[in-house]
N, C-alpha and C positions, 0 to 999 in steps of 0.2 A: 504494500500500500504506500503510496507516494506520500511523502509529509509536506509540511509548506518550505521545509529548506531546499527541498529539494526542485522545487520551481521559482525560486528567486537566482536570478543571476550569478554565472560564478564570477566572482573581481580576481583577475588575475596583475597582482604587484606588476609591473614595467623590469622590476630586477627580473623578476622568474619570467619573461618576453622571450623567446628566442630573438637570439640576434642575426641579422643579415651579413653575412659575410663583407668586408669593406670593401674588396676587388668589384662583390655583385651589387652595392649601393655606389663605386664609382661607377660602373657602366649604366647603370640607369640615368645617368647625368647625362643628356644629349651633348651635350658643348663637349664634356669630358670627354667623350668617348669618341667624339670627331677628332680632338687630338691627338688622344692613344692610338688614333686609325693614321694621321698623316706622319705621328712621329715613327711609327712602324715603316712606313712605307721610306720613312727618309734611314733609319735602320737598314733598310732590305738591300734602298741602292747604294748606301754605303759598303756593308759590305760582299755586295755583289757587284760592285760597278765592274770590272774587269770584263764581266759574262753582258752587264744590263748596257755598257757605252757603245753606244754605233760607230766612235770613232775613239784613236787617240787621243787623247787629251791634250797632249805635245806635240802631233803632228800639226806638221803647217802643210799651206797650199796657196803659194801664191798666185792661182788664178780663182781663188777662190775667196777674195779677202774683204771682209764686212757685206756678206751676202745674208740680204733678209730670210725669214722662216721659209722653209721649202720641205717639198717631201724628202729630198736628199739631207739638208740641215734642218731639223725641226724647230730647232732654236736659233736659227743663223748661224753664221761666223764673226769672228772677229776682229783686229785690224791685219792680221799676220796669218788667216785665213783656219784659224784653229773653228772646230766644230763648240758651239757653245754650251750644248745640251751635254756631251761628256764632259767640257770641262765644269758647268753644272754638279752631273750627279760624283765624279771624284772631290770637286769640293765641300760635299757635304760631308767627307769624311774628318776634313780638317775641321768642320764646324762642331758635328759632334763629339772628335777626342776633345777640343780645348772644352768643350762645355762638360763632359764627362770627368774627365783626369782636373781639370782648374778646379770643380767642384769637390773631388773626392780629397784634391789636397786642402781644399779649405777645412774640410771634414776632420779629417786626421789630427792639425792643429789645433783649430777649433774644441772641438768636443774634451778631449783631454782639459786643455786649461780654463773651458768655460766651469766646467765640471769641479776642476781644483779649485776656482776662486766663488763656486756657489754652496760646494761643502766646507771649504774651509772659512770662508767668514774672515772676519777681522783684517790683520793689516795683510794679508795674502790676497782677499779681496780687492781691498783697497787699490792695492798696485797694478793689480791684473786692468780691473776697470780704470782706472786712469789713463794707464797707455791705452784701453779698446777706445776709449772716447779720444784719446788725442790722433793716432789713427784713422777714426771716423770724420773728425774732424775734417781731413782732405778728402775730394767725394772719389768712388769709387772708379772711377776710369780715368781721372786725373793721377793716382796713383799707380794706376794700372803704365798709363802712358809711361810715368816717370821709371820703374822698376823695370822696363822691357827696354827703352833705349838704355838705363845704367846697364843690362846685360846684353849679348850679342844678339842682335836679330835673328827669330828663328820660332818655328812653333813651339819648340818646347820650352823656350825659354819664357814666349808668350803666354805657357799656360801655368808656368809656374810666379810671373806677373798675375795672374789674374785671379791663380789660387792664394796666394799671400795680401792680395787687395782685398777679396772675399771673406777674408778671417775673422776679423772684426764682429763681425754680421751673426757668424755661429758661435763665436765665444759670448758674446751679449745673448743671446738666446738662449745657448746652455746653462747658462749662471742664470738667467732668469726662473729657466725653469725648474733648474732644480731648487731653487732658494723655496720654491712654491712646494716642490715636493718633499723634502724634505722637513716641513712642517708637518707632514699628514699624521695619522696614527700609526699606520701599520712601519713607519720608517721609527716610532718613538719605544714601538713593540719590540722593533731587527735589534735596537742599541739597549733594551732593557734584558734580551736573552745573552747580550753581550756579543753579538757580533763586531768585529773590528773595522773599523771607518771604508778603510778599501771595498773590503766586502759588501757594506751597507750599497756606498755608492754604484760602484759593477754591477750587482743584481737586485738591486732594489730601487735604483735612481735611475741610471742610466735605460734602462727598457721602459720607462712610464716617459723617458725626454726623446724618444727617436720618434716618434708620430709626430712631436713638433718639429724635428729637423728632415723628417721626409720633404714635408710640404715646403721647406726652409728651402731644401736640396732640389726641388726642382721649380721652383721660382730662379735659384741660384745660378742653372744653368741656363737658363733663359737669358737671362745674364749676361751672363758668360760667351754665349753667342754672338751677342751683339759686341763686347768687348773684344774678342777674338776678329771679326770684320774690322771694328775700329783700328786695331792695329793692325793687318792686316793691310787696311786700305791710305793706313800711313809710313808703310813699308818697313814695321817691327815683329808683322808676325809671320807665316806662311813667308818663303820667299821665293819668288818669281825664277823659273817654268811653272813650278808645283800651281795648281788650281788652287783658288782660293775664293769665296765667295766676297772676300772684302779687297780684296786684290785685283779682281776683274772689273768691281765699282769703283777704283782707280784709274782702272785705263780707260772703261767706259767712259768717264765723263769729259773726254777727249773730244769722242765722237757723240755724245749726245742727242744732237742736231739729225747726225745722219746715217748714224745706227743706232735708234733709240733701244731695239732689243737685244742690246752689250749690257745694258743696264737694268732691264726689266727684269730677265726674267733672274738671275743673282739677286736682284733684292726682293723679289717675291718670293724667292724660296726661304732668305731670312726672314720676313715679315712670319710664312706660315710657320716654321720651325718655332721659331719664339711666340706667337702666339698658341700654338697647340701646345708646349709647355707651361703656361700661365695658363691654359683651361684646366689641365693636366691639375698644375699648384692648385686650382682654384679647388676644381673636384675631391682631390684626395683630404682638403682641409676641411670638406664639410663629410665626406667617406669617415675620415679617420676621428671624429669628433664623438664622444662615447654618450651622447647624448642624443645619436641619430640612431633610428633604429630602422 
């Protein structure tokens, strides 16, 4: 026999909610998932341009030189008669290592000392955020600039400018957040069973602060991208034969005038690339946010 509890509604707490998986709540995000879709596809020709370029990259043709889109050159030529569409998709590979490696070096520094000057407190704090604010202080690609000409012209040098310029950015984050986390209970619990600071921080701090530096990490290289052309296209990063998306908006703006797509379609593919990363940042900050279900 049915009783009256048993026909009043059941209330199911939001803790006890299954949760969506954060991969299956990003992809639900249309913007997001348009970006995962173009950053893939610039992934693919990266690294398959070899198999995916219809021409050399390096090869010239000089009866071929600044000839608009054709079913032979789909993206034109350019002043020295190179196909623009391969040097295109080989330049996407220099865009994604600076923006990949520039980011993973900010990481590496970053997280460690934001980390030491958010658990340690006092004058260890103190020092750490001073230099991050005096650092900050100069804006990011101005630093950038200044750190790639003190070092020799070159991508890698480029990208290790643009992870040292980036540092800043996740050392202020890390200390932020852990300063927040490390108030919590269950971190006053880890130091009451007597765990030792290290250990506190490694497995008890540090995995509650990476969903804030994911979303950090790919804004970062979006970034980065764009910093990577910039120097690039003032001759400190990539250097000339090698493709370079901010390299060939250098010579392009030569011919401007009378090869407008020297310069189109290189800065279309940065505009989409960095844009689909900032959908990417945008999605994974409301994905990874434990208050979305």
């Amino acid at each position: 026999m049915a009783t009256i509890a048993d026909t009043l509604p059941q209330v199911v707490s939001p803790a006890a909610q299954p949760r969506t998986h954060p991969l299956r709540r990003l992809l639900r995000r249309r913007f997001a998932a348009f970006g995962l879709a173009v950053i893939a596809l610039f992934v693919a020709l990266a690294l398959f341009a070899p198999l995916v370029a219809p021409y050399d990259p390096l090869a010239t043709s000089w009866g071929a030189i600044r000839k608009p889109p054709s079913l032979e050159h789909w993206f034109g030529t350019d002043e020295i008669g190179r196909d623009v569409a391969s040097r295109v998709i080989f330049g996407a590979r220099a865009s994604l290592l600076a923006g990949v490696v520039s980011v993973l070096i900010s990481l590496s520094i970053g997280i460690p000392i934001g980390l030491l000057a958010g658990y340690a407190g006092g004058k260890v704090d103190m020092l750490i955020s001073r230099l991050t604010d005096a650092v900050l202080a100069c804006p990011f690609l101005i630093l950038a600039i200044a750190l790639a000409a003190f070092l020799e012209p070159s991508l890698t040098n480029a990208m290790i400018a643009i992870g040292i310029s980036a540092t800043p950015v996740f050392v202020r984050l890390t200390r932020g957040q852990t300063l927040a986390i490390k108030a919590e209970d269950f971190i006053l619990a880890a130091r009451a069973i007597g765990n030792p600071p290290w250990r506190i921080a490694l497995r008890h701090v540090l995995p509650n602060v990476v969903p804030a530096l994911i979303v950090q990490a790919t804004l970062a290289i979006a970034a980065a991208v764009i910093a990577e052309a910039s120097l690039s296209f003032l001759g400190l990063g990539q250097q000339p034969p090698a493709p370079s998306w901010g390299s060939m908006l250098n010579t392009a703006k030569n011919y401007i005038d009378n090869a407008p797509w020297m310069a189109i379609w290189p800065g279309l593919s940065i505009f989409l690339l960095v844009l689909s990363f900032n959908l990417v940042g945008d999605g994974l900050r409301d994905a990874l946010d434990p208050r979305s279900v």
